[in-house]
C-alpha positions in Angstrom: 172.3 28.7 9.7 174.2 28.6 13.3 173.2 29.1 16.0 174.3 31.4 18.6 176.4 30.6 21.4 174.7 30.6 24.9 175.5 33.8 26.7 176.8 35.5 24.0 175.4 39.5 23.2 174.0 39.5 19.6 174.4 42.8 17.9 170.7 43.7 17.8 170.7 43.1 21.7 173.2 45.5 22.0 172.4 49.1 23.1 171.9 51.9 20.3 173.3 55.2 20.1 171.9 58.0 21.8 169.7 59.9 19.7 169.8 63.0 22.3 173.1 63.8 20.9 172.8 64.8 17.6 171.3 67.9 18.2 174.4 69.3 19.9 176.5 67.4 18.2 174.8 69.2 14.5 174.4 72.6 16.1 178.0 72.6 17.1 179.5 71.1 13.9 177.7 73.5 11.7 178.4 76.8 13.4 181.8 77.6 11.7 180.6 76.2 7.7 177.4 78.5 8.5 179.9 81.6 9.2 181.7 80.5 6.5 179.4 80.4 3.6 177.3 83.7 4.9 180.5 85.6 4.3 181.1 84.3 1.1 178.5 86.6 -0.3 178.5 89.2 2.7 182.5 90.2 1.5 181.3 92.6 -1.4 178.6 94.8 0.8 181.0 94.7 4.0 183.8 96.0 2.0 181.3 99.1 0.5 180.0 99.6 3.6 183.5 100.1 5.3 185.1 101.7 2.1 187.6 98.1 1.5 188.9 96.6 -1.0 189.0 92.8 -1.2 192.4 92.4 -0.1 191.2 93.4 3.0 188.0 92.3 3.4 190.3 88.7 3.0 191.1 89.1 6.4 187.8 88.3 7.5 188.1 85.0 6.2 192.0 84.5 7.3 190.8 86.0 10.7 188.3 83.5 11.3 190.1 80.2 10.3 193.5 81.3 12.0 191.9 81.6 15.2 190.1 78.3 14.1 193.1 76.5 13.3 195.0 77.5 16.0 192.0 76.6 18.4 190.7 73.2 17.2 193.9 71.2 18.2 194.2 72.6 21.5 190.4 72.8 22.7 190.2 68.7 21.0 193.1 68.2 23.2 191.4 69.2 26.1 188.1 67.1 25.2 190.0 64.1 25.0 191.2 65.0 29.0 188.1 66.2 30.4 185.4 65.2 27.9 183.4 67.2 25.4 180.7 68.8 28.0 182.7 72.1 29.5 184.6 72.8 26.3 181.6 72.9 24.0 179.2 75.3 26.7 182.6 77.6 27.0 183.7 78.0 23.4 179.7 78.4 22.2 178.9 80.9 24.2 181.8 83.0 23.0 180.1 83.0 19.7 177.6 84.7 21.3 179.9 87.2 22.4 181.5 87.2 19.0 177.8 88.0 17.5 177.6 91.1 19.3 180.6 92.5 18.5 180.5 92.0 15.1 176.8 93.4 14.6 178.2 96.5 16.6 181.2 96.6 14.9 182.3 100.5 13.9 185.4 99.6 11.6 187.1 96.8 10.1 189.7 96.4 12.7 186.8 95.6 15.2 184.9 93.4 12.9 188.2 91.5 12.5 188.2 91.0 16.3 184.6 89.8 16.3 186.1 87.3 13.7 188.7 86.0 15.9 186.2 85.2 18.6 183.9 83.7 16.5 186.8 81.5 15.4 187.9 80.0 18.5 184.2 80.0 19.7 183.6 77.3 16.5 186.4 75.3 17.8 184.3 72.8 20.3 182.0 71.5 18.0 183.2 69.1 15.6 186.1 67.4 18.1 183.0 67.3 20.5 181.2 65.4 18.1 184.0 63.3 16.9 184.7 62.4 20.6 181.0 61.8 21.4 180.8 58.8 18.3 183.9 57.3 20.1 182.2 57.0 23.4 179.0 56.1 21.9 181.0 53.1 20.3 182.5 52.2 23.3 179.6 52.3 26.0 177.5 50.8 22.7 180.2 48.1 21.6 179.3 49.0 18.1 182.0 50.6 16.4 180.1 51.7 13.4 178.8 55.5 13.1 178.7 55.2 9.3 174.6 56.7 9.8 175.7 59.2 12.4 179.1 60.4 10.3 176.9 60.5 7.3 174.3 62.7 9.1 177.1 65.0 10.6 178.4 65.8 7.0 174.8 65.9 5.3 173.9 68.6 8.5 176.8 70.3 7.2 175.8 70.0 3.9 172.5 71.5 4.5 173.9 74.8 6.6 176.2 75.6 3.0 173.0 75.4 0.9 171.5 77.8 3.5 174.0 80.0 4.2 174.9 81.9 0.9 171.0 82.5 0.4 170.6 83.1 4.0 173.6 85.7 3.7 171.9 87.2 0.7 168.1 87.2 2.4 169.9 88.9 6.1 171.9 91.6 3.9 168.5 92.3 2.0 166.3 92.5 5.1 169.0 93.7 7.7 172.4 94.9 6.3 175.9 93.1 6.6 175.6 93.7 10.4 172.3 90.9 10.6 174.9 87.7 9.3 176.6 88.4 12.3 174.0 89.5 14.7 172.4 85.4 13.5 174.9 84.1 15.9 173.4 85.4 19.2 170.3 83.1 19.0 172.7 80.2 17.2 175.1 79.9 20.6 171.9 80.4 22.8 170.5 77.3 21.1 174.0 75.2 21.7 174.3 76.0 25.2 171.1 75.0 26.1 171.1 71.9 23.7 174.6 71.2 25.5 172.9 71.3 29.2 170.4 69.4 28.3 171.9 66.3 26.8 175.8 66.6 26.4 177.0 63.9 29.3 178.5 65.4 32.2 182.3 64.5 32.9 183.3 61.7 35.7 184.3 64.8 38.1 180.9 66.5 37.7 178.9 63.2 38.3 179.9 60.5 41.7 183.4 60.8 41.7 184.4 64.1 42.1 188.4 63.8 43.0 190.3 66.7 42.8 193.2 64.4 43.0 191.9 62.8 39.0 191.1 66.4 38.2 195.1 67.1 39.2 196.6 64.2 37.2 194.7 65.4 34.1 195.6 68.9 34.3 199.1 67.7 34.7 198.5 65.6 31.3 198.3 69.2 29.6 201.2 70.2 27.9 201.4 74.1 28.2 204.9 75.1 26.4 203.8 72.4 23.4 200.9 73.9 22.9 202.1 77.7 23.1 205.3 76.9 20.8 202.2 75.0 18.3 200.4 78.1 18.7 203.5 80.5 17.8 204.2 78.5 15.2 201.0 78.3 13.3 200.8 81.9 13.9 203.9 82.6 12.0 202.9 80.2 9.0 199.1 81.7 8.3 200.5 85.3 8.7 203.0 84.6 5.7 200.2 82.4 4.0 197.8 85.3 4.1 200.0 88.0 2.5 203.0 85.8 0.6 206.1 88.2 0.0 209.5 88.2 0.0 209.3 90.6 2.5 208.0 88.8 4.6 210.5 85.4 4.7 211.3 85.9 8.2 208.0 84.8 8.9 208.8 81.4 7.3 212.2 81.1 9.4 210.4 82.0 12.5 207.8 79.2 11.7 210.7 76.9 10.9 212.2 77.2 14.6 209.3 77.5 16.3 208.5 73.7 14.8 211.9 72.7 15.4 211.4 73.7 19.0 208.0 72.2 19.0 209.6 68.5 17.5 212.0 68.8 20.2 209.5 69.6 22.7 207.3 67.5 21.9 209.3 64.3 21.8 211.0 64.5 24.9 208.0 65.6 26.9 206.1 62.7 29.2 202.4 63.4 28.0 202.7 65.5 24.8 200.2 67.9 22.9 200.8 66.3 19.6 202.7 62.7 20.1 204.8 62.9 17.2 206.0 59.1 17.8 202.5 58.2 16.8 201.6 60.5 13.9 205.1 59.9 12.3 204.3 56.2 12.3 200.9 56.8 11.5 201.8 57.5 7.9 197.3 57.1 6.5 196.4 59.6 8.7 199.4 61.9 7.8 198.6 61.2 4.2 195.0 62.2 5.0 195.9 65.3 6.5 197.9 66.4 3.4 195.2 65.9 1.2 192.5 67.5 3.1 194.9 70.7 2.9 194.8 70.6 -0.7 191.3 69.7 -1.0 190.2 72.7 0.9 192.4 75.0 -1.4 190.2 74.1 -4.1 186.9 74.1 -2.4 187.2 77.7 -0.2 188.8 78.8 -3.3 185.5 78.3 -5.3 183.8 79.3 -1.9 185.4 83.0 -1.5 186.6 83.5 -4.9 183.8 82.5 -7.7 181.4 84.6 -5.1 182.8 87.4 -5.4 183.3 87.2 -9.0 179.6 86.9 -9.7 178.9 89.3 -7.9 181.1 92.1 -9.3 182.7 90.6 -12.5 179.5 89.2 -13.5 176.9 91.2 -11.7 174.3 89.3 -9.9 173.7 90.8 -6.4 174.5 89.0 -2.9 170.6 87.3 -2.5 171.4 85.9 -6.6 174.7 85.1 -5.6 173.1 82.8 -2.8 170.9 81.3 -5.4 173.7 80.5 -7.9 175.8 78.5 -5.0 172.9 76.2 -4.3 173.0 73.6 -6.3 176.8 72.8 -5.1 175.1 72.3 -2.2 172.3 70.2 -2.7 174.2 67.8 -4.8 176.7 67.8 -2.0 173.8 66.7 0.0 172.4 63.6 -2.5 176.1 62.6 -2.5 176.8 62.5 0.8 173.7 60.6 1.3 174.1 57.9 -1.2 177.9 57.2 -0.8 177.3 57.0 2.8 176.9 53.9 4.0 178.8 52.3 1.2 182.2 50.8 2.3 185.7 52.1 1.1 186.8 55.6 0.8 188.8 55.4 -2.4 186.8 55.1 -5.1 185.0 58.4 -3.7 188.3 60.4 -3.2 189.0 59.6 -6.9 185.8 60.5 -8.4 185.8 63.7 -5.9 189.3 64.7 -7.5 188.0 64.4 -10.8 185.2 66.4 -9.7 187.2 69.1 -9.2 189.5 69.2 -12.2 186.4 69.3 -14.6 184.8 72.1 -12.5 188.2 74.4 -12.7 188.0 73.4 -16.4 184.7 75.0 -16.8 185.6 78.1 -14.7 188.4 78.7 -17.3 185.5 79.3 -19.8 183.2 81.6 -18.2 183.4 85.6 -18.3 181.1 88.4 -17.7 179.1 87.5 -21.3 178.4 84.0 -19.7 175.6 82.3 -20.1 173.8 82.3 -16.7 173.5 78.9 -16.8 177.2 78.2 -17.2 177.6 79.2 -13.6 174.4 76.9 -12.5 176.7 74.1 -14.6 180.2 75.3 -12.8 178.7 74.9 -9.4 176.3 71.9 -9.9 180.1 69.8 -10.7 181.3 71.2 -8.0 178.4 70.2 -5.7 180.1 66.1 -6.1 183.7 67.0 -4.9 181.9 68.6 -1.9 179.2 65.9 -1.3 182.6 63.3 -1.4 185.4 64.3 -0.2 184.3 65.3 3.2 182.5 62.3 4.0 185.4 60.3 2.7 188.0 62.5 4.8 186.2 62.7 8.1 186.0 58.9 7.8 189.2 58.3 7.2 190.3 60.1 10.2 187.9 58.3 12.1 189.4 55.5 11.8 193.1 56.3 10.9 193.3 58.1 14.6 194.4 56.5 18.2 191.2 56.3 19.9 192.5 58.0 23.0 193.1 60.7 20.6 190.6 61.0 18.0 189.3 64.8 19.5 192.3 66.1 18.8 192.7 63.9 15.8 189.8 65.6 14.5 190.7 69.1 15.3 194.0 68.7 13.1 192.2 67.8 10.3 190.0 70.8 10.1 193.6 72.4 11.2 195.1 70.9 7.8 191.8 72.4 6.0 191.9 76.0 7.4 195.6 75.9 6.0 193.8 75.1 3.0 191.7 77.7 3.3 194.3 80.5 4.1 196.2 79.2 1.3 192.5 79.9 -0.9 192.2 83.1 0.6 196.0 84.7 0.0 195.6 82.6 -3.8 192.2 84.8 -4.0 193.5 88.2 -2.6 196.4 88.0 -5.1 194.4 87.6 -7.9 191.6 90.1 -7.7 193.3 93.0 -6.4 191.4 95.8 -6.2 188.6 94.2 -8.3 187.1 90.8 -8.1 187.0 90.6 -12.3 187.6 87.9 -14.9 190.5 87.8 -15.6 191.7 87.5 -11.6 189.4 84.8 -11.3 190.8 82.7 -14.2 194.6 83.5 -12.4 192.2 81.3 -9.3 191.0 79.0 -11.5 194.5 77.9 -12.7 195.6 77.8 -9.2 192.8 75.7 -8.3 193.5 73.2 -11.1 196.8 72.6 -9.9 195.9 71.9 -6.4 193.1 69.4 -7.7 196.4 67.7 -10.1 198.2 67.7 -6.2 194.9 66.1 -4.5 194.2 63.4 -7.6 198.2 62.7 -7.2 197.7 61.6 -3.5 194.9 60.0 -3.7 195.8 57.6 -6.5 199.5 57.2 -5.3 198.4 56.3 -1.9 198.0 52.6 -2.1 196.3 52.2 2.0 193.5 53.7 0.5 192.2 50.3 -1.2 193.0 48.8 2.3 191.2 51.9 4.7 188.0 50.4 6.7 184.8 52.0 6.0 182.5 53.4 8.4 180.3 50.2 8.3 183.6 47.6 8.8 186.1 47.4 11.9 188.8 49.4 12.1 191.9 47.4 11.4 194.4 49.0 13.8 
């Protein structure tokens, strides 16, 4: 046994994380996958009530996560700056705003609009939690969150087993028009949690210099994030709608990123320092693999939903039901993976996951046994329950510290590329008509992005060498 050294801090005399946190922290992580999965089975009655087809009612998916991916970068950007407090009160009250407009909404085109909102209103929350567990670390000197990043996914977790059934129970009791009226009290709740116990910035507390407040504003870098913007913009517009017709949107991406490169490296504090991601090549690897992990996983989300509904025939509340168990073993698998160290073993199994799942989708049409589908999305529920976890840790502690906000923000960038990717794949294969045969076309496009994911995860040799969330980062 040794003994300690005299005057030295033993980790159980060291301070604990704040517990006043989480709330906020949850709230604002879960507000987009809450959106998310409520639409999933509000698609079907939105596009009867409003007389469109699914390859329209797409859009209200594509809406949301372009305005999401084009958002998260930026707004994490600006937490890193001036801290997570004034980003995450601005950006959830405008889901608020985005509530109302949507419940009121007259057409489609407006209801789109109230998507967009909503979008960039969702973009606070998770780079505000991300950047919360790194200043926790560092005012704590414990630099191990593996409780509080397991709680942040399992919170997650939890909103997706609500959210198709709580889609399904609003439509029955209120209409379409109720999943989007839910966000009124939801961004009322955040800004009040967020006054209450998000930290205020240096500038709002004793030392309030305009002159630091200057230095940081100069730190922002306006034309790299507006040529980022422009060209993310031109990539999800082609991703949403892929046709030859529309290749100029693929050039136009292609110079706006050139420009961006160029911008980027010469400029003194950049938006995205591509010096450091370009060297950074685990966290780049990560990125690419959360892209195609979230093909396969909104994919299942968007398309199998609408399937059972109209090519099998359950209604939206059933719909709900059917999705749960994805959920709940999402939740038991988060849970019991973790706190256990290394992230590859559960990338692998989550790849496999999702191959046998798309195997089984290949099977099922409209004669299925009902419990085929309780089998399709109970595999699915260990993909789900794995692969986020072992992503969101992984970035974690891939990222520059100084950077991890907007670290963060590109990763659920790279997954809402996934998930326009999902929703053009999904659009192109129902067509008028969400029936079996389209959804086998998304099956088979599904398998091949899981063959992609299992590919990168088993090739990518860092991964046996990645800290866990309960060991140092090795930097």
């Amino acid at each position: 046994m040794t003994e300690t050294e005299p005057g030295a801090i033993r980790e159980t005399d060291k301070p604990g994380f704040d517990r006043r946190l989480l709330p906020p922290m949850m709230l604002g992580s879960i507000l987009n996958p809450i959106n998310s999965t409520i639409i999933s089975v509000a698609l079907v009655p939105i596009g009867k009530a409003l007389g469109a087809p699914p390859s329209q009612t797409a859009w209200l998916v594509s809406a949301l996560y372009l305005a999401t991916s084009l958002g998260q970068p930026v707004v994490g950007r600006l937490i890193d700056l001036f801290g997570p407090r004034r980003l995450f009160l601005f950006s959830t009250s405008l889901v608020g705003v985005a509530g109302v407009v949507g419940t009121l909404a007259p057409n489609m085109a407006v209801l789109i609009v109230s998507r967009v909102l909503l979008g960039f209103g969702t973009c606070s929350g998770y780079p505000a939690a991300m950047a919360l567990l790194r200043s926790e670390a560092k005012r704590t000197g414990r630099d191990s969150p593996g409780g509080v990043l397991t709680a942040l996914a399992v919170a997650n977790q939890t909103i997706a087993v609500i959210g198709p059934l709580l889609g399904g129970l609003l439509i029955a009791l209120g209409g379409w028009r109720a999943t989007s009226a839910l966000n009124v009290p939801l961004s009322v709740a955040s800004v009040v949690l967020g006054l209450l116990w998000l930290p205020k910035p240096v500038a709002e507390g004793t030392d309030e210099s305009p002159g630091r407040r200057g230095r940081l504003v100069a730190q922002l870098d306006l034309p790299g994030m507006a040529l980022f913007a422009a060209m993310l913009t031109a990539l999800l517009l082609f991703l949403m709608n892929p046709h030859l017709r529309d290749g100029y949107l693929l050039v136009a991406a292609a110079a706006l990123g050139a420009a961006f490169a160029v911008r980027e490296l010469r400029a003194a504090t950049p938006f995205i320092d591509l010096r450091v991601f370009g060297g950074n090549t685990p966290l780049m690897t990560t990125y690419g693999r959360a892209l195609v992990a979230y093909v396969v996983a909104y994919a299942f989300l968007y398309g199998f939903s609408q399937w059972t509904e109209e090519g099998y025939g359950l209604t939206p509340f059933h719909t709900g039901l059917v999705q749960i168990p994805t959920f709940l073993v999402a939740i038991v698998v988060s849970i019991a993976s973790g706190r256990r160290p290394g992230v590859r073993g559960k990338l692998l199994v989550g790849a496999a996951g999702q191959l046998v799942a798309c195997l089984v989708m290949l099977t099922l049409d409209a004669g299925s046994a009902l419990w085929t589908l309780f089998l399709v999305t109970l595999v699915f529920g260990i993909p789900q329950g794995l692969n986020n976890l072992a992503l969101q840790n992984c970035v974690y502690f891939q990222a520059d510290p100084e950077r991890i906000a907007s670290s963060a923000g590109l990763l659920r960038t790279f997954a809402y590329i996934g998930s326009m990717v999902a929703s053009s794949a999904t659009a192109a294969s129902f067509g008028q008509r969400a029936d079996t045969g389209g959804m086998h076309q998304l099956a088979w496009v599904m398998l091949g992005a899981g063959v992609l994911y299992l590919l990168l995860t088993v090739l990518d040799r860092r991964l046996g060498r990645a800290p866990s969330a309960d060991t140092p980062a090795a930097r």
